[in-house]
C-alpha positions in Angstrom: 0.0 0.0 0.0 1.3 3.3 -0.6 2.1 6.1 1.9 -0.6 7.6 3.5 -0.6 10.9 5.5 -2.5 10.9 8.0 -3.0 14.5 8.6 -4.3 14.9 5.1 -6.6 11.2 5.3 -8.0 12.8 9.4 -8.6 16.2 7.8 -10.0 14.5 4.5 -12.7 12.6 7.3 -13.5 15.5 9.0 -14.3 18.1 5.8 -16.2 15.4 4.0 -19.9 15.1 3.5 -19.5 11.5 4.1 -20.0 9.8 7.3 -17.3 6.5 7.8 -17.2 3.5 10.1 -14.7 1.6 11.4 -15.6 -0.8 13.5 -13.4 -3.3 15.7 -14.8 -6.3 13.7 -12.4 -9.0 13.5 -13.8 -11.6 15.2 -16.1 -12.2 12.6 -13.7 -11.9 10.2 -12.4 -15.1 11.8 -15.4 -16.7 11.3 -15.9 -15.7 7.3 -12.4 -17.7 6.5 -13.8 -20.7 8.6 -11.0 -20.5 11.1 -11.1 -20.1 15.1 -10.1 -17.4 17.5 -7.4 -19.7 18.5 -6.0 -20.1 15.1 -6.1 -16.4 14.4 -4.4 -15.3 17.5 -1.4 -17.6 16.7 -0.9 -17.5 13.3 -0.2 -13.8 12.0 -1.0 -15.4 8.3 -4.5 -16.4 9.5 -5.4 -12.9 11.2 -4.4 -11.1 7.8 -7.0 -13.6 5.9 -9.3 -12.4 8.4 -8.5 -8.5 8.2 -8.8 -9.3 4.2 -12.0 -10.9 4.3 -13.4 -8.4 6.3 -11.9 -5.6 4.0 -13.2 -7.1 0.9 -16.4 -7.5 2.1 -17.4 -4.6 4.1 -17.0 -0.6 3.7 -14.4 -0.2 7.0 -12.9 3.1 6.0 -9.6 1.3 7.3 -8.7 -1.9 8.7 -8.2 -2.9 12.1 -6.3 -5.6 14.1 -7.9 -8.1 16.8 -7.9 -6.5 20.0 -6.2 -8.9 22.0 -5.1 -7.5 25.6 -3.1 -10.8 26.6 -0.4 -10.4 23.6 2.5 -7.9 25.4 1.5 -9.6 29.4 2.1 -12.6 27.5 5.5 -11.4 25.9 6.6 -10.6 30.0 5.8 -14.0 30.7 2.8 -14.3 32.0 0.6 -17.4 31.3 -2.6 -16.9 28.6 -5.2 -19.3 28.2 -7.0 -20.1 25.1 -10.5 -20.8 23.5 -11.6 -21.8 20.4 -14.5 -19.4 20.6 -13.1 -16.4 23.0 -10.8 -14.1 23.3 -7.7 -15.3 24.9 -7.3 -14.3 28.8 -4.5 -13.9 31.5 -4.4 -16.6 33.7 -2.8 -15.7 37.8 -0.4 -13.0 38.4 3.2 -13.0 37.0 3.9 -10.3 39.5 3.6 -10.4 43.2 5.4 -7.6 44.9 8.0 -4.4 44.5 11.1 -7.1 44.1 9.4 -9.0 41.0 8.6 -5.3 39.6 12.3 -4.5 40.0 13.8 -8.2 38.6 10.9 -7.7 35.6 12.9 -7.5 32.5 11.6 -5.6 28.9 10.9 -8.7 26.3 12.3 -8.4 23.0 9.7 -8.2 20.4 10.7 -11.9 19.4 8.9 -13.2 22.6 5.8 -15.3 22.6 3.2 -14.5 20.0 4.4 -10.8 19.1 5.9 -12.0 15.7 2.4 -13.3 14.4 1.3 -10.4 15.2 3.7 -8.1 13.5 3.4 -10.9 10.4 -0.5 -10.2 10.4 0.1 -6.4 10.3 2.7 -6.3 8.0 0.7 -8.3 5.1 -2.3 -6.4 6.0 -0.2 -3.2 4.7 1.6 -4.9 1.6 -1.7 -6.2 0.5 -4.7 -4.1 2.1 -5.7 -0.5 -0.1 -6.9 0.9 3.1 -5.3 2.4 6.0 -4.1 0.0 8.5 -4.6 0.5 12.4 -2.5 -2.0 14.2 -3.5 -2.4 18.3 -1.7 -3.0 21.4 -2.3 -2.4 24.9 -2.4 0.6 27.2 0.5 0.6 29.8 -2.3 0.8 32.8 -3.9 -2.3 31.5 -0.7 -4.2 30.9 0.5 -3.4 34.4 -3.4 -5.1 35.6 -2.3 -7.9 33.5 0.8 -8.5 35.5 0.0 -7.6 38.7 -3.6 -8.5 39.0 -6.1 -5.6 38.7 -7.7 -5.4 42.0 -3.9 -5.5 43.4 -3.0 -3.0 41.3 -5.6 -0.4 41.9 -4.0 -0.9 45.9 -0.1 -0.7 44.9 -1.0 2.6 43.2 -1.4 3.4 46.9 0.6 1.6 48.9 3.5 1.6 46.8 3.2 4.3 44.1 7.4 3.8 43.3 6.7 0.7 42.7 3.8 0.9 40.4 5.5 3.8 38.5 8.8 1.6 38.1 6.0 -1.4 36.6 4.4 1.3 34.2 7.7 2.6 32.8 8.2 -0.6 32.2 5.3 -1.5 30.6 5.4 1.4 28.6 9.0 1.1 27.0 7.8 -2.1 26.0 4.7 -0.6 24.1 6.9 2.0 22.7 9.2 -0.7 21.2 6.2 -2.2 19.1 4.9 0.2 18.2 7.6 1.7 16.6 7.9 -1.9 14.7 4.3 -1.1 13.3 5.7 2.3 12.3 8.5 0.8 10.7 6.4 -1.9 8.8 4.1 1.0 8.0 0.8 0.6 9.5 -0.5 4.2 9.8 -1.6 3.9 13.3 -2.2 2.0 16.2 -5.4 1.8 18.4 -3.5 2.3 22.5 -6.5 -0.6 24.5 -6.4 1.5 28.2 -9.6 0.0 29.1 -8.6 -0.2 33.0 -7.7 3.5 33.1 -11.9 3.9 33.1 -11.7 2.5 36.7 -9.7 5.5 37.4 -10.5 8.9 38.8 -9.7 11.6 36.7 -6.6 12.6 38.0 -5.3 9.3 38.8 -6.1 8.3 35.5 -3.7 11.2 34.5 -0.9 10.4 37.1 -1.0 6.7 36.2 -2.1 6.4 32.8 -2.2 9.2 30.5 1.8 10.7 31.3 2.6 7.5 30.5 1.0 6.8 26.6 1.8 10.5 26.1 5.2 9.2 25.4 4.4 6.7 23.3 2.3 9.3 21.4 5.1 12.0 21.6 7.3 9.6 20.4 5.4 8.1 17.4 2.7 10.2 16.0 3.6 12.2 13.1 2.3 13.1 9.8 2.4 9.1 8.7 1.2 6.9 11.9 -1.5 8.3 14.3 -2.4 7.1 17.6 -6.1 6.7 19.1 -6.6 6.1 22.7 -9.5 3.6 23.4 -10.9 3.7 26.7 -14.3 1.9 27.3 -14.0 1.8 30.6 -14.4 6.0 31.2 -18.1 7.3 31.3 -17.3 10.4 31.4 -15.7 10.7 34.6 -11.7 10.7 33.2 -11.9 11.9 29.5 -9.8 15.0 30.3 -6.8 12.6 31.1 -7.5 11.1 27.9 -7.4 14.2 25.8 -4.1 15.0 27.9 -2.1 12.2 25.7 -2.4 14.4 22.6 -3.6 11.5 20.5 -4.9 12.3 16.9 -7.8 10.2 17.8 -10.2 8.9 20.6 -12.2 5.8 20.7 -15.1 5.7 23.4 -16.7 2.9 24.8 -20.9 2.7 25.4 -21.2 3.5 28.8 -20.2 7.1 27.8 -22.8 10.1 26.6 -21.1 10.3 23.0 -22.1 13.8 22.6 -20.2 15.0 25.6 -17.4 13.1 24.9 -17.2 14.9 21.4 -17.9 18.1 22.5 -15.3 18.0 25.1 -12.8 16.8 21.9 -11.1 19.4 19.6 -12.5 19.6 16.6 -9.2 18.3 14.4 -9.2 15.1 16.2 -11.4 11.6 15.4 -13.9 10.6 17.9 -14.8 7.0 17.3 -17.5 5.1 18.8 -19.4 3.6 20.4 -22.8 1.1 19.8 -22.8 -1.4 22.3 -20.7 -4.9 20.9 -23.3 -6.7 22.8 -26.0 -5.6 23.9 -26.9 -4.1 20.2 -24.2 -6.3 17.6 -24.7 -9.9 19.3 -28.2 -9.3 21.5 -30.4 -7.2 19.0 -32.0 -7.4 15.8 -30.7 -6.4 12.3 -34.0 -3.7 12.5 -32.6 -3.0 16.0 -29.3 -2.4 14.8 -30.3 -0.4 11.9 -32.5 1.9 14.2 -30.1 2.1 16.8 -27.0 3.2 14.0 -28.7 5.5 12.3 -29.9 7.1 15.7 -26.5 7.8 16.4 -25.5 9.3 13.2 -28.2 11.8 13.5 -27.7 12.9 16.5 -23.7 13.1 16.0 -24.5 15.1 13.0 -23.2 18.2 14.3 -20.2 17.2 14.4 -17.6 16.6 11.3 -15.1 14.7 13.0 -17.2 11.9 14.9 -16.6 8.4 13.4 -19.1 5.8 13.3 -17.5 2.5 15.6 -18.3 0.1 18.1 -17.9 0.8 21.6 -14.9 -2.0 21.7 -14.1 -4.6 20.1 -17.3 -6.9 18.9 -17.4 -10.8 20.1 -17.1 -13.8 18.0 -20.3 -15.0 16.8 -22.7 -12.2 16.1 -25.5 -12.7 13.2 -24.2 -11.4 10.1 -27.2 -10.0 9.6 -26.6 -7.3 12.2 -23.1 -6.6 10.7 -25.0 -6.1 7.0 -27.5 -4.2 9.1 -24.9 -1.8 10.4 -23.6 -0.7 7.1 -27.2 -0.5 5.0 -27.7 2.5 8.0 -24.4 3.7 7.2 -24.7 3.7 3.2 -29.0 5.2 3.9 -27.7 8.1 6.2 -24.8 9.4 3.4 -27.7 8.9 0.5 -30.2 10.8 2.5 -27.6 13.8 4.1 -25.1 14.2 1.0 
């Protein structure tokens, strides 16, 4: 794929007439090449057949990875476990107090499943004619990952050296990969800081936010972009995620959409955010029609809102729904434009 700035492709989003989606759909994907979430999760060959599928198929104004949260905890070692039909999840806690923090090493980008993952993004962008996003984890949630999440939401207390120590770390890490998605050239990554949500605003800042503000200091330019997802906040911590400076944000459901745009500048996506469940797996296709093209009306106002899910959509919704969501998509741009 050629070179895409993405400067020009935001501000090309935001002054056209044309509503896009981009949904985090590749679950279903997985499904269309007759594979399993297991297969696609280890085989970087496997997840590009899904992105491809997908892409050929469906009107995604780009393409997106799986969001996996367990790839970079498993990288540091900790121990995943695996189903045919979920998402993979972090088993115990690799981590257990301030002298495992310290003794914690960075992995190199050759541990555990990492290189299928960089495979799958790197034949999405020789062979995709779309912008691709790659994903990783936030440095909050990895930290959760390895420490255990109730334990770390204490340590943050008890021990804030500590914690700080594990996040650096964490964050190093995520700065290393992504800067091997810059260099395959993927034109942005989607940053998965899902636990930040359980965060008050300011420790959300303090523990979260200073920390992918390097990453996105340190990456985004004209060429690669970063959007911060963050399903978790309802409202509560969204100025610690405008703090990172990223060129995009990526809200989750439980969030009034048109706050979370109006508290956005107007240069930067906003992405989001129909429930993956409760509307993609639970509802209808008339229910998911209805309930997309209520939220493009009433994002109207705003140029730079893009149409998403609210995270990442589970294996095994009705294609119907999916077919659903884009017939509301391609009805709102005939009747508006």
């Amino acid at each position: 794929m050629k070179t895409i700035n993405m400067k020009d492709w935001i501000r090309s989003v935001i002054e056209s007439k044309q509503r896009i989606a981009v949904p985090i759909l590749t679950h279903s994907g997985i499904e269309m090449i007759g594979a399993n979430v297991v297969n696609a999760v280890t085989d970087g060959a496997i997840h590009y057949e899904a992105m491809k599928i997908l892409s050929d198929t469906y009107a995604s104004a780009a393409s997106t990875v799986i969001m996996d949260l367990t790839v970079e905890a498993e990288a540091f070692g900790a121990t995943v476990a695996f189903s045919e039909n979920e998402a993979p999840t972090v088993v115990g806690r690799l981590l257990l107090d301030r002298q495992s923090i310290e003794e914690l090493e960075i992995p190199k980008l050759t541990q555990g499943r990492i290189p299928e993952y960089l495979k799958a993004n790197k034949l999405a962008v020789e062979n995709l004619a779309k912008p691709v996003l790659s994903g990783c984890i936030g440095p909050f949630s990895l930290a959760g990952r390895l420490f255990g999440m109730s334990e770390i939401m204490m340590e943050m207390y008890i021990d804030p050296e500590a914690t700080r120590l594990l996040l650096q770390k964490c964050t190093s890490f995520i700065l290393s990969y992504c800067k091997d998605f810059k260099e395959i050239g993927t034109q942005g990554v989607i940053i998965a800081e899902p636990a930040a949500g359980l965060l008050s605003n300011d420790a959300c800042q303090d523990f979260s936010s200073v920390y992918v503000k390097q990453v996105v200091d340190e990456i985004q330019d004209d060429r690669f972009s970063v959007i911060l997802h963050n399903c978790g906040n309802s409202g509560h911590c969204t100025e610690a995620m405008l703090n990172v400076g990223a060129a995009g944000y990526h809200f989750g459901n439980v969030i009034n959409i048109l706050d979370a745009i109006a508290a956005c500048p107007p240069d930067v996506l906003v992405m989001g955010n129909l429930d993956p469940v409760s509307i993609f797996k639970m509802a209808s296709a008339t229910e998911v029609y209805n309930a997309t093209t209520m939220l493009l009306e009433k994002t109207a106002p705003y140029p730079n809102f893009v149409l998403s899910s609210g995270c990442d959509i589970p294996p095994h919704i009705p294609f119907d729904n999916i077919e659903a969501f884009y017939n509301a998509l391609k009805n709102y741009n005939l009747k508006n434009n």
